[in-house]
N, C-alpha and C positions, 0 to 999 in steps of 0.2 A: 236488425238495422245497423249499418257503418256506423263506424262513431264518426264524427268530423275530423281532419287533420289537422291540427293547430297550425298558423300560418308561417310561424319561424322554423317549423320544423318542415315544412312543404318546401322553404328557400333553402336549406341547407341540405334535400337530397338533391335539389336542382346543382346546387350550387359543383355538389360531389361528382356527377352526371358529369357537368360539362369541364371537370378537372380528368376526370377519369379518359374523356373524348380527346380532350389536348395533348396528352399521354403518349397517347397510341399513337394521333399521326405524326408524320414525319415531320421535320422542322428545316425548312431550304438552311442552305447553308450562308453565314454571313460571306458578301463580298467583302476577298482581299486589296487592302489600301497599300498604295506605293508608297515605301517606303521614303524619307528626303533624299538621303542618295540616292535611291535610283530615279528618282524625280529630277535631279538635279543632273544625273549622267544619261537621262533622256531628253532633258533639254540639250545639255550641251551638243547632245547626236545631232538632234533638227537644228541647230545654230550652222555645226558643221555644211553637214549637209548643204545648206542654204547657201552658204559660203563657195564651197566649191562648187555650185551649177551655180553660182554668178560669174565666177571665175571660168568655167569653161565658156557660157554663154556670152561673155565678153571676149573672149579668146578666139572664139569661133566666128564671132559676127566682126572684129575690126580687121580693117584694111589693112595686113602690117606689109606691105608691100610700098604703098603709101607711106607708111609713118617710117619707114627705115628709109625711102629714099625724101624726107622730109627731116628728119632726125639723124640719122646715124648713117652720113657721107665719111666713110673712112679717111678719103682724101684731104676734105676740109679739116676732120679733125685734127688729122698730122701738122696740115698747116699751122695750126693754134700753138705748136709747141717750139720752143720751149716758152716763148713771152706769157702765157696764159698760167706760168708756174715765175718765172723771174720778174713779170713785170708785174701784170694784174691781182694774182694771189700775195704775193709780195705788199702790195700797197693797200689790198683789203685789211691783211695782217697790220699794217703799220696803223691804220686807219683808225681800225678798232682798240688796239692796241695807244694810241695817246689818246681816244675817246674815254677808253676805260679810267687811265690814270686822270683826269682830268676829271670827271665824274664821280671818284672814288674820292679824292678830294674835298671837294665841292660837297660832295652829298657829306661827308665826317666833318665837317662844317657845320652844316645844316643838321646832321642830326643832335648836334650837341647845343645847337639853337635852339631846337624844340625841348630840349630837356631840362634847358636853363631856366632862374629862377627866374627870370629878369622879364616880363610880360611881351617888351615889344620884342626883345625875341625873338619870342614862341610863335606872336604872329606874324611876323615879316617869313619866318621859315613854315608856317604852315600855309600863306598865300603863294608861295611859292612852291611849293609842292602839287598845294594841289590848280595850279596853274600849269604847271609843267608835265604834268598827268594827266591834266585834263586836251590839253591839245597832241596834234596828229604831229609825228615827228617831220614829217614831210614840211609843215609851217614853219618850223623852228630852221631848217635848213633854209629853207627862202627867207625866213629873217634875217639871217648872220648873214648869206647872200647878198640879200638886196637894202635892208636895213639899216645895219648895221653902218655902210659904207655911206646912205646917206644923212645920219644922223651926226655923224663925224667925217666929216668931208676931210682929204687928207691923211688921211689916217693907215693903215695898212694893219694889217693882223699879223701877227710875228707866226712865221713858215707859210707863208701864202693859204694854198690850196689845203697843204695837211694842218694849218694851225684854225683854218675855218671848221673842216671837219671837225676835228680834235675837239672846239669850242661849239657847234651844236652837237654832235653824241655826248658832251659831259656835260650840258644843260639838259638833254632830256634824260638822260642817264641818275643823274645828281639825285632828281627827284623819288626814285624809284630805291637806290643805292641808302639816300638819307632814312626812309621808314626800315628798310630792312636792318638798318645798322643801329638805329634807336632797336629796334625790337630784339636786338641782340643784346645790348648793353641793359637792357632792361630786364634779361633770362638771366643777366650773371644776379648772383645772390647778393642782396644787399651787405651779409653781414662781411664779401669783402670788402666792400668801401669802409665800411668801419673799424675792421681790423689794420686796414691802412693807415687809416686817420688816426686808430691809436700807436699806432709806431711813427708818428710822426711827421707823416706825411699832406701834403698841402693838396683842398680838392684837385686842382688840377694838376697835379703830379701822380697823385691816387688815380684818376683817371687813366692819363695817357700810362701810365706804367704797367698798373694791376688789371683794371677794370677792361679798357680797350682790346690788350692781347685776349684776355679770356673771351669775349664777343666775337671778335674775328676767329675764335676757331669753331664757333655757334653758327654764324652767317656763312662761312666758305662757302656751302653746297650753293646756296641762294645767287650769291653773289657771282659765281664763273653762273650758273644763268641768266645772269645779267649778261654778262659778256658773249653768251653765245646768242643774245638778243639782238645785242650791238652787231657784232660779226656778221648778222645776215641784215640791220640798219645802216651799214657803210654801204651799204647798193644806192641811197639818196645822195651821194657823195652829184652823181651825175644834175641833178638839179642846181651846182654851183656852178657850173663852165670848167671842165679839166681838158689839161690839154693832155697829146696821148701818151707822153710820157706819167701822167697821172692818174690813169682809169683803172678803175677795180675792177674786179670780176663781172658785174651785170653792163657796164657802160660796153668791157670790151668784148664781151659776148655780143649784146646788142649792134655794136657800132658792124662786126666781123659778119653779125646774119644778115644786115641791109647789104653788105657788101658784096656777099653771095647767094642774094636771095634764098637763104638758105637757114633752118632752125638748130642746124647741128651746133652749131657754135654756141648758142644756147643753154642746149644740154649738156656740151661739157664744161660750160661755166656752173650749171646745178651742182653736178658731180664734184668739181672742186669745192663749192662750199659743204658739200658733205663729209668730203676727206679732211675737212675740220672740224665741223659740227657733230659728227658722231662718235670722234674718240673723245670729244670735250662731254659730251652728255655719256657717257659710261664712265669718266671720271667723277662726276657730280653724284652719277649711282651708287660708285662704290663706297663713294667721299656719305653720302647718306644713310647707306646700311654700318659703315663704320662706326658715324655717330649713332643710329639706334642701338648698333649695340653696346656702345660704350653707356648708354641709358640704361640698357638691362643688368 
């Protein structure tokens, strides 16, 4: 007669069995995972890609027949020259140019308003800020415009047409100018105002002498973006009444397309604010990699 198998030892040839069976068969093989680089240089492929059959399939389906006798009249454009460089580019420059300084002012005003100890201030320059921030510069032009003259009847703005400009781009300007120039003055290290103060120095001599220069070599980059903001906000210039010895680049684009039914005019008013808006922003760039490195 068998003897009975005891029951742990019945589990553990089973156990052996199906070790033995796992053994033998074959094991698939793991699937290989993408790597991040190449995950990341297989997206970029499908970005591309996408990229250029937009570009072809826009290329292919527009009218440029159309858009070049719409846009780009050789004839008219000749026309536009030289005044579109001696008058109109000319006056945008100038435009922007005493908005800035007017602005740049105004706002180192105001920023040393809000910095002061003195309560009212703090808030007389942060209602204004955020006043002047808060509205569309397009208003502020119709204010000085129309406003202005009748709140003071009599009155006249000193430089007529460029001292109105002048006076709304460095009110909406000011705004913008004043936070960026506190946030400058506020990166210089405290312990120069104090090393000032122990040599002698009075807070506001300590300021404008020590403290201020170092800020403005912090803000620069910031700061010509401002100006290259202004630069393409002197096109509001037309919502005050200029006459045509006074039109910038968008008035005298516009006034030259009505006049030739024509968009070319237009476009080479675009083009000219490019041929200053893009050396000014690769200045800003270099002007910002200089500072990081000078960080490193």
């Amino acid at each position: 007669m068998d003897r009975p198998v005891h029951p742990v030892r019945r589990l553990a040839v089973r156990l052996m069995s199906d070790t033995t069976g796992t053994a033998g068969a074959e094991v698939p093989p793991r699937r290989r995972r993408l790597t991040r680089s190449r995950r990341r240089t297989l997206s970029r492929g499908v970005q591309y890609a996408v990229f250029v059959a937009a570009v072809i399939a826009f290329a292919a389906t527009a009218d440029w027949g159309r858009l070049q006798n719409q846009f780009a009249q050789a004839d008219i454009a000749r026309r536009m020259f030289p005044d579109v460089i001696t008058l109109a580019l000319k006056n945008t420059v100038l435009f922007t140019l005493t908005g800035f300084v007017v602005g740049l002012v105004l706002g180192m005003v105001i920023a040393l308003m809000r910095l002061s100890s003195v309560g009212p201030y703090r808030w007389v320059a942060g209602v204004y800020i955020e006043i002047f921030r808060g509205l569309p510069a397009l208003l502020i032009f119709i204010f000085v415009g129309v406003a202005v003259p009748l709140a003071f009847p009599g009155t006249e703005i000193i430089g007529g047409t460029y001292g109105k400009v002048a006076l709304a781009l460095g009110l909406v300007s000011a705004a913008y100018m004043a936070e960026t120039i506190r946030a400058g003055i506020q990166a210089v290290p405290k312990g120069q105002m104090e090393a000032a103060r122990s040599l002698g120095f009075s807070p506001a001599r300590a300021m404008i002498s020590i403290i201020v220069p170092q800020a403005f070599r912090i803000i620069l980059p910031p700061l010509t973006n401002e100006l290259v903001l202004l630069f393409k906000d002197s096109s509001l210039v037309l919502f005050l009444g200029v006459t045509l010895e006074e039109r910038e680049l968008s008035k005298f684009g516009r006034d030259l397309a009505s006049q030739t039914a024509n968009s070319t005019p237009i476009l080479v008013a675009g083009l000219c604010y490019l041929l200053v808006t893009i050396p000014l922003g690769f200045v800003v760039r270099r002007m910002e990699a200089k500072a990081q490195g000078a960080v490193k």
